[in-house]
C-alpha positions as CSV (number, residue, x, y, z in Angstrom):
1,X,-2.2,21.7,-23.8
2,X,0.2,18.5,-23.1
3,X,2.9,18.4,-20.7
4,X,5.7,15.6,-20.2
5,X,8.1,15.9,-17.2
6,X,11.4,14.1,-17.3
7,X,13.0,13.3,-13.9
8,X,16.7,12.4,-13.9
9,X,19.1,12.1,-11.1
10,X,20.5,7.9,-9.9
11,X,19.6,9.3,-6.6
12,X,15.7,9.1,-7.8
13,X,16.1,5.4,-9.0
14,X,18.5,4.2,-6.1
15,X,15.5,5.7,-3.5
16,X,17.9,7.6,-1.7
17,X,16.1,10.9,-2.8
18,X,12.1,10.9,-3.2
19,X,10.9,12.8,-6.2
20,X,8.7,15.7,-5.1
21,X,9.1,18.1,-7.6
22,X,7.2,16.2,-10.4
23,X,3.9,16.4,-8.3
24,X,4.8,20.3,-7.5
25,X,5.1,21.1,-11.1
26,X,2.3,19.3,-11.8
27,X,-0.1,20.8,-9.7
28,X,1.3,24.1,-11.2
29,X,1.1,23.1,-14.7
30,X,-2.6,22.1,-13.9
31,X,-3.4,25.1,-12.4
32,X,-2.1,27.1,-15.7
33,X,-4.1,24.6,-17.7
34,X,-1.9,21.9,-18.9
35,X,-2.1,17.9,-18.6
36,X,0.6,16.3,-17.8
37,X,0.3,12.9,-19.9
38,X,4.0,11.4,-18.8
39,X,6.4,11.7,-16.1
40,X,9.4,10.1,-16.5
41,X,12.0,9.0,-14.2
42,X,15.8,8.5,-15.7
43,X,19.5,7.9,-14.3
44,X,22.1,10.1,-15.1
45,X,22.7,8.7,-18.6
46,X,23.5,10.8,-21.9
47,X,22.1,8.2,-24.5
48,X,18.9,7.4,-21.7
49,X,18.1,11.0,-21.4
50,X,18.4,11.8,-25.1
51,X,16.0,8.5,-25.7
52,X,13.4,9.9,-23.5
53,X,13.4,13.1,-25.1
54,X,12.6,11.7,-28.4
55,X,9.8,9.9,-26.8
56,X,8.6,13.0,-25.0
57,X,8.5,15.2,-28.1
58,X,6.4,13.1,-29.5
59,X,3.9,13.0,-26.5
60,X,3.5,16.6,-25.8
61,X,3.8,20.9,-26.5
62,X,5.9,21.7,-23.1
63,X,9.0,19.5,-21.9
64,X,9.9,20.6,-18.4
65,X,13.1,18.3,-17.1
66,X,14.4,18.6,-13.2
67,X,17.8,17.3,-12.0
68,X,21.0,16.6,-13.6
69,X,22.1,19.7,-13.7
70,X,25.0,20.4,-10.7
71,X,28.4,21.1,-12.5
72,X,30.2,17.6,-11.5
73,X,30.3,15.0,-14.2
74,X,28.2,13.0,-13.2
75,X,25.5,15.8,-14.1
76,X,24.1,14.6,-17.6
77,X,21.6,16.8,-18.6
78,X,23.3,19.6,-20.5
79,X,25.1,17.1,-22.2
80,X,21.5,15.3,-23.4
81,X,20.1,17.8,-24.2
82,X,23.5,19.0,-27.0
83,X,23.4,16.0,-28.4
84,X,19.6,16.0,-28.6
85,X,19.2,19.5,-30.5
86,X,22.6,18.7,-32.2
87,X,23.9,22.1,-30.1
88,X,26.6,24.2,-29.1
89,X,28.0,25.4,-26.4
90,X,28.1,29.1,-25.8
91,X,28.9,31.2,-21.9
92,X,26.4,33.4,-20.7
93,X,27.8,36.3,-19.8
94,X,24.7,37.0,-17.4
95,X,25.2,33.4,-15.5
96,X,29.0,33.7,-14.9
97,X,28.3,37.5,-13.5
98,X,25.4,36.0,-11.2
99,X,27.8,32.9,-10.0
100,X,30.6,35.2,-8.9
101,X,27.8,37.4,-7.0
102,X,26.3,34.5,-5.7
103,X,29.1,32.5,-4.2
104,X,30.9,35.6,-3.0
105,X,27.9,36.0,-0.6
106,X,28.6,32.4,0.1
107,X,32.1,33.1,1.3
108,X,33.5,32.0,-2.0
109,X,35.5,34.7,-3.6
110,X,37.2,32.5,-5.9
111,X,35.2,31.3,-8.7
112,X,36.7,27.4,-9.9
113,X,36.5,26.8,-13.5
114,X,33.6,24.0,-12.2
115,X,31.6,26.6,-10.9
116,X,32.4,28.7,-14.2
117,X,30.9,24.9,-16.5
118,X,27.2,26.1,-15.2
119,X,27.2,29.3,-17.6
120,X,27.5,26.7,-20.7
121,X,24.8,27.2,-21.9
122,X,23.3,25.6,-25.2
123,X,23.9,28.3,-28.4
124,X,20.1,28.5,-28.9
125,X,19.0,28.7,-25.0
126,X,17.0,31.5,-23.7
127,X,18.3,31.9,-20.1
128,X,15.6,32.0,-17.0
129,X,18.4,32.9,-14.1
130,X,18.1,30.9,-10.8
131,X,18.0,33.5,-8.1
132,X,18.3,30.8,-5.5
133,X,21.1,28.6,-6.8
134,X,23.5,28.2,-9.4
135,X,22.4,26.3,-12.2
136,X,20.3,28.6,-14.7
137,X,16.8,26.8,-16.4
138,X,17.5,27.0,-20.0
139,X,14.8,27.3,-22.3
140,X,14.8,26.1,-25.6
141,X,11.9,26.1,-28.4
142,X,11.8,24.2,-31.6
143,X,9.0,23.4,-33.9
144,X,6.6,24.7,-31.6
145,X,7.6,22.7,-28.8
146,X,8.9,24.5,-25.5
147,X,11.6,22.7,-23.7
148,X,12.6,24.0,-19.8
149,X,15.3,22.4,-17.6
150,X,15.4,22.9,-14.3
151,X,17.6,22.2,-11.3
152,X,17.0,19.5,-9.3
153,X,17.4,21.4,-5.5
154,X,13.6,21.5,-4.9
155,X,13.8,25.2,-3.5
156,X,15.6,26.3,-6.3
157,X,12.9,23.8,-8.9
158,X,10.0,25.7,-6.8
159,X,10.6,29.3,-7.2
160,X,12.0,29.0,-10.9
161,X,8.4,27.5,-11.9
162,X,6.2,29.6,-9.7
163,X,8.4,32.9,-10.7
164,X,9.5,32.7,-14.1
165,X,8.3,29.1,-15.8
166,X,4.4,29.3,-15.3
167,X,4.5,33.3,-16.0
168,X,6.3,32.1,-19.1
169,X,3.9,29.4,-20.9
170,X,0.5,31.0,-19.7
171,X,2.0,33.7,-21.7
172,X,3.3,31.7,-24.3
173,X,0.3,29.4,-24.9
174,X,-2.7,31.5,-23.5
175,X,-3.7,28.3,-21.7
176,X,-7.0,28.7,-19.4
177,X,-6.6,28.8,-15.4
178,X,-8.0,25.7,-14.0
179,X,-8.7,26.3,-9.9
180,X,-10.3,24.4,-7.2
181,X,-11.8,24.7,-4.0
182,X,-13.2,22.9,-1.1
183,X,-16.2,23.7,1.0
184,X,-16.5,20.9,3.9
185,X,-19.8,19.7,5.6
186,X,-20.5,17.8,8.5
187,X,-23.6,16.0,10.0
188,X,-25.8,15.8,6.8
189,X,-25.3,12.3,5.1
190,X,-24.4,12.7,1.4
191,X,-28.2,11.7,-0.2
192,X,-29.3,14.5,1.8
193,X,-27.0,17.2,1.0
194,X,-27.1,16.6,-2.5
195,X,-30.8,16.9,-2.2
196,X,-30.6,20.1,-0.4
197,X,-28.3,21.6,-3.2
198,X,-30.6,20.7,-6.0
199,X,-31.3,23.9,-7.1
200,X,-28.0,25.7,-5.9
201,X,-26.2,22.8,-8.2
202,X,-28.8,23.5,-11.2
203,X,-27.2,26.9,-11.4
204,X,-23.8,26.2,-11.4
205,X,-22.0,27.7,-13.8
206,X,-20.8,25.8,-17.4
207,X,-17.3,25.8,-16.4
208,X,-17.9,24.9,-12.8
209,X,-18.2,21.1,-12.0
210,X,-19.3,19.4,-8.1
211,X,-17.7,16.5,-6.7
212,X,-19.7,15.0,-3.9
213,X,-16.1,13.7,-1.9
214,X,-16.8,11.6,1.6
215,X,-14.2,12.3,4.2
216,X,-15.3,9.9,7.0
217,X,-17.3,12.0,9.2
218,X,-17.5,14.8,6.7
219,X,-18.2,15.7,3.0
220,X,-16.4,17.6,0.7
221,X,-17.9,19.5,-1.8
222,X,-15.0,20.1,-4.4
223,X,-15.8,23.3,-7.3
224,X,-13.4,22.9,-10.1
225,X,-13.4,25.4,-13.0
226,X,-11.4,27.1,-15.5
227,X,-11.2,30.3,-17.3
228,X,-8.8,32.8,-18.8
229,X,-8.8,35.2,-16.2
230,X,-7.9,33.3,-12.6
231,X,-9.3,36.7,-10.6
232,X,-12.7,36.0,-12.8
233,X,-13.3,32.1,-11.2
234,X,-11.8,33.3,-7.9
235,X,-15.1,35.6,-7.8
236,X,-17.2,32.7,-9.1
237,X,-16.0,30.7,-6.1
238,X,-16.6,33.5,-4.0
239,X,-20.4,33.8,-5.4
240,X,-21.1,30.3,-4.8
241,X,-19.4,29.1,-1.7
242,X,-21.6,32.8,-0.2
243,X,-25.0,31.4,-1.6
244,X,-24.0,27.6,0.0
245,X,-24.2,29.3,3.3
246,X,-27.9,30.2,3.9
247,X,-28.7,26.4,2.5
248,X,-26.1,24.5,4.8
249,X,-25.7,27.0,7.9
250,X,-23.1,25.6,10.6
251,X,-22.7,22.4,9.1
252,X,-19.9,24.1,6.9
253,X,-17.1,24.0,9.1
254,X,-14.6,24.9,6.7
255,X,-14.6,27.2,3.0
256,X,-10.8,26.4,2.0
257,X,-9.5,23.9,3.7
258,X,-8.4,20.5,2.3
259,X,-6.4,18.4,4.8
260,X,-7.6,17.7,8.4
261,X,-5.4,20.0,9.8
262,X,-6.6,23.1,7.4
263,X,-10.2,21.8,9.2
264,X,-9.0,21.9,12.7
265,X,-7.2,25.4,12.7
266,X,-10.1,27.0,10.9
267,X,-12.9,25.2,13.2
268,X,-10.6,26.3,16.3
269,X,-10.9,29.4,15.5
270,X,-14.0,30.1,14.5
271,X,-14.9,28.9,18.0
272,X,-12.4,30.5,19.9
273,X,-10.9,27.4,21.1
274,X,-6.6,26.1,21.5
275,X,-4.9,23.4,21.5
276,X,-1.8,21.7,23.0
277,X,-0.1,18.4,22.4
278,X,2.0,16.0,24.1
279,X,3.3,13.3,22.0
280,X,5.5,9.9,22.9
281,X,5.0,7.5,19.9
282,X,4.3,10.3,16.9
283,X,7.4,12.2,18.3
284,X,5.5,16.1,17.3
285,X,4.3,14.8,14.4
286,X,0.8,16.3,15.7
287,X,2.5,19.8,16.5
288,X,4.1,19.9,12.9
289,X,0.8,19.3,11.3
290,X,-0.9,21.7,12.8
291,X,1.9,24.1,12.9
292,X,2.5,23.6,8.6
293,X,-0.7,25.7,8.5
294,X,-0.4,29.3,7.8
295,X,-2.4,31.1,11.2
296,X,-2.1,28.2,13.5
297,X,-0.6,30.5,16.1
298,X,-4.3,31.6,16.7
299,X,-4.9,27.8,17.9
300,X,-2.0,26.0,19.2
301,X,-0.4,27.2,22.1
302,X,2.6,24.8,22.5
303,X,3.6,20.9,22.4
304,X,6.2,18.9,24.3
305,X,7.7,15.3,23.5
306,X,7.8,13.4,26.7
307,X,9.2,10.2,25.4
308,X,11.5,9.1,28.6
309,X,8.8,8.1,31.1
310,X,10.8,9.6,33.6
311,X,9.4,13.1,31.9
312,X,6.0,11.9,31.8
313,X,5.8,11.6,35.1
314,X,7.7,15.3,35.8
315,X,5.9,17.0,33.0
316,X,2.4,15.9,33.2
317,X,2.1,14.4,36.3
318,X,1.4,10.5,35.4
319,X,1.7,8.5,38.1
320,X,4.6,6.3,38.3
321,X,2.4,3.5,40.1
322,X,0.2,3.2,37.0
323,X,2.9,2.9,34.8
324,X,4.2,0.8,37.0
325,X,1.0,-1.4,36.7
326,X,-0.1,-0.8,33.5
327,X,2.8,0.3,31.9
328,X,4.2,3.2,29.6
329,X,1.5,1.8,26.9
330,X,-2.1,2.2,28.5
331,X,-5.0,4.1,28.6
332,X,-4.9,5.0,31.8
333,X,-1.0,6.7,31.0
334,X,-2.5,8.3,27.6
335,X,-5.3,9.9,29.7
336,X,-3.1,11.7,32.5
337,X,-0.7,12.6,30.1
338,X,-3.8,14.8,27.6
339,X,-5.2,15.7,31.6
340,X,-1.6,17.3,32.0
341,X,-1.0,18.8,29.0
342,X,-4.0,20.2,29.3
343,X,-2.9,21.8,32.6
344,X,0.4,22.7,31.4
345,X,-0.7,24.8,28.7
346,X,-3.8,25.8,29.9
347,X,-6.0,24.8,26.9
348,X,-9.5,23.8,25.7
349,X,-8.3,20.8,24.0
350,X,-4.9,18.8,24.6
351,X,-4.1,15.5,22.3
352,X,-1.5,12.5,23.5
353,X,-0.3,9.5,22.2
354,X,1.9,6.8,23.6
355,X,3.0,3.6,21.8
356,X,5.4,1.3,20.3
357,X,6.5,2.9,16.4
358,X,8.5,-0.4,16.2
359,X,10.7,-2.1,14.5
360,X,10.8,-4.1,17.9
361,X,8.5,-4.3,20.6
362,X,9.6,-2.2,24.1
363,X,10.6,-3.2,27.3
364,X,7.3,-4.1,29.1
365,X,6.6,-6.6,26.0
366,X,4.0,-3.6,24.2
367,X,3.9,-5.5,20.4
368,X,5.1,-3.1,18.0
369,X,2.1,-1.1,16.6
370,X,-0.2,-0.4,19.6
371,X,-1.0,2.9,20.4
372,X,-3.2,4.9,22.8
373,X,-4.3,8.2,22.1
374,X,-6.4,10.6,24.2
375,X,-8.1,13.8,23.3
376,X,-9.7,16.0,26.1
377,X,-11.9,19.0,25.1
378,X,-12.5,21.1,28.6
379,X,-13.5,18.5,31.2
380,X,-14.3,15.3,28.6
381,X,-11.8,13.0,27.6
382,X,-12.3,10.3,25.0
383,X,-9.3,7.5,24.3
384,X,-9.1,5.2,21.3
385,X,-6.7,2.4,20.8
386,X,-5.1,1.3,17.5
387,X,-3.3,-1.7,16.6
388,X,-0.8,-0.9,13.3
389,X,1.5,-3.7,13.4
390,X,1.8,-3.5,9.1
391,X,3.1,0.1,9.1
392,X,6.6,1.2,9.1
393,X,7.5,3.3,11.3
394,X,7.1,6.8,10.2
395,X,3.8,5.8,8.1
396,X,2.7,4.9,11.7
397,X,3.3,8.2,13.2
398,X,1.7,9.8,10.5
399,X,-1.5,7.5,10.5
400,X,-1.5,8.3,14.6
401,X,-1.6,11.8,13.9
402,X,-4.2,12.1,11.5
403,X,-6.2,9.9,13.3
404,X,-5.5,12.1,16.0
405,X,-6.8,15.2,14.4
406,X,-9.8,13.8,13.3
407,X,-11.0,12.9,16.8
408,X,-10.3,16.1,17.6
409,X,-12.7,17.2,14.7
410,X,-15.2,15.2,15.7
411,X,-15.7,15.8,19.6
412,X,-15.3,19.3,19.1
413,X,-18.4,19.0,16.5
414,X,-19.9,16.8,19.0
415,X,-19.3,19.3,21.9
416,X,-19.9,22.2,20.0
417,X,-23.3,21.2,18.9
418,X,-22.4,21.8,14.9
């Protein structure tokens, strides 16, 4: 089943706003078993949107559009998609009952005839209320085509589709669930593993396919499958990531998890083991990652942002003399400052970073780009330096961190005897 998203909004195109929703409703229309073949990005243009429909219908069953939907005129989509279907207007009854409800709660007793434009509605729209905000997703079918428009607000866009939309067209189309997951391996190089799963692979379910995926110091070993019922390959999954475990032992450090931080709060924990950062150059970037990950509270313990030097030297006891000497930018600073977090939070492993995120170089002539990290694990330290002069400047922070983490993978692998 073939899916086409349209993305309108001038703030898209402008690159004032970054479109996340299209790779959200994506990965939701994948999971519910449809292929999105186009994603299109539009301004807020009646004849532009109306052309891209009649590209889209061509292209694909389901039409799911996302912005352009606010009741100010510069909002376009309504108007599109009248002239598209040749259309009338008609009020909702339901929408205009649900605005008043919503922006009294707001404070907002008074309900402006703008407010009152978002219950038009097209005559032949089925009506899928937003719970969240105040422009509805109207639902429109024709010639077996399904087309949904949704707002733009990406908390809004988020629980329409995971609440109403997807429930919708798995109905509608009986499409089948299509599911992944991710066991992760260290320490056996990838000719090897894939030797030791001969057998296990042979017996893989039809609708199960392995990807072999190399992660630097780890593997991922990536099930993908599909099937009507989602409970059904769920249980699959189950079957085969239990039978994996007798073959691989403790070189699976992790059953679920996907990004480096998914690794590091599972591998913490099966080992009993926190963490604490103190972060100059990434700013907490380290502490968000982490923290984005349901049950890191079993892990991390805290993180500060020392960034004055002045607070290096009060929080974490550097010593003023070696940044005197070697300045803010040094191993030697990035070592006391993971010895003192360390100390401060009384934790098995503490991460740091110091370094210059640019756009101009700092005061003791540090070029823009250098950075020192330093990860201790109980009583062994290990520092790395980078050199990311070609990175803007919150790409930087981000490259830091997740070079971060993985260190901290790998010496607690290391230390840990995996």
């Amino acid at each position: 089943m073939q899916a086409v998203i349209i993305v309108i909004g001038d703030e898209i195109l402008s690159g004032n706003t970054v479109d996340t929703n299209s790779a959200f409703i994506t990965s939701k229309l994948r999971m519910a078993g449809f292929n999105t073949v186009r994603i299109f990005t539009v301004p807020d243009e009646t004849e532009t949107i109306v052309a891209t429909f009649k590209t889209a219908w061509d292209l694909a069953e389901v039409i799911i559009t996302t912005g352009g939907l606010g009741p100010t005129s510069d909002d376009k989509t309504v108007p599109a998609l009248r002239a598209f279907f040749n259309d009338n207007y008609r009020t909702d009854e339901a929408t205009l009952q649900h605005l008043k409800k919503l922006l009294a709660e707001r404070g907002r007793p008074e309900l402006f005839d703008i407010n009152k434009s978002q219950a038009e509605v097209l005559s032949s729209a089925v009506i899928l209320q937003n719970d969240l905000g105040t422009a509805p997703c109207q639902l429109i079918e024709k010639e077996g085509k399904t087309v949904l428009c949704l707002p733009g607000v990406p908390l809004e866009m988020k629980n329409l589709v995971t609440s109403k939309v997807i429930p919708f067209l798995s109905a509608k189309y009986k499409t089948h669930h299509l599911l992944s997951r991710t066991v992760t391996v260290v320490n056996i190089p990838e000719s090897r593993l894939a030797q030791m799963l001969t057998n296990w692979e042979n017996q893989l379910p039809a609708e199960v396919k392995l990807s072999y995926l190399p992660m630097g110091s780890r593997i991922k070993l990536r099930l993908s499958g599909s099937g009507p019922s989602e409970a059904d390959i769920i249980t699959v999954f189950d079957n085969l990531t239990a039978a994996l475990r007798p073959i691989l032992g403790n070189h699976i450090i992790s059953e679920r998890a996907e990004t480096v931080e998914e690794i590091i709060k599972d591998l913490l924990a099966a080992h009993h083991l926190t963490i604490s950062t103190a972060e100059s150059c990434t700013g907490g970037q380290i502490a968000r990652l982490i923290t984005d990950v349901p049950g890191s509270s079993q892990v991390f313990l805290g993180g500060i942002v020392p960034y004055d030097s002045l607070q290096k030297v009060k929080l974490l006891q550097v010593k003023q003399e070696d940044i005197d000497t070697h300045t803010v930018v040094s191993e030697k600073v990035a070592q006391q400052m993971s010895q003192g977090c360390q100390q401060l939070f009384k934790t098995d492993i503490a991460v740091a970073t110091t370094g210059v995120a640019g756009p101009a170089s700092d005061a003791h002539g540090n070029t823009v780009g250098t950075v020192y990290y330093s990860v201790r694990f109980r009583d062994k330290e290990l520092t790395k330096r980078l050199f990311l002069p070609y990175l803007e400047r919150s790409d930087f922070m981000n490259f830091v961190a997740q070079r971060a983490l993985q260190t901290v993978v790998e010496m607690v692998l290391e230390e840990t005897r995996i």
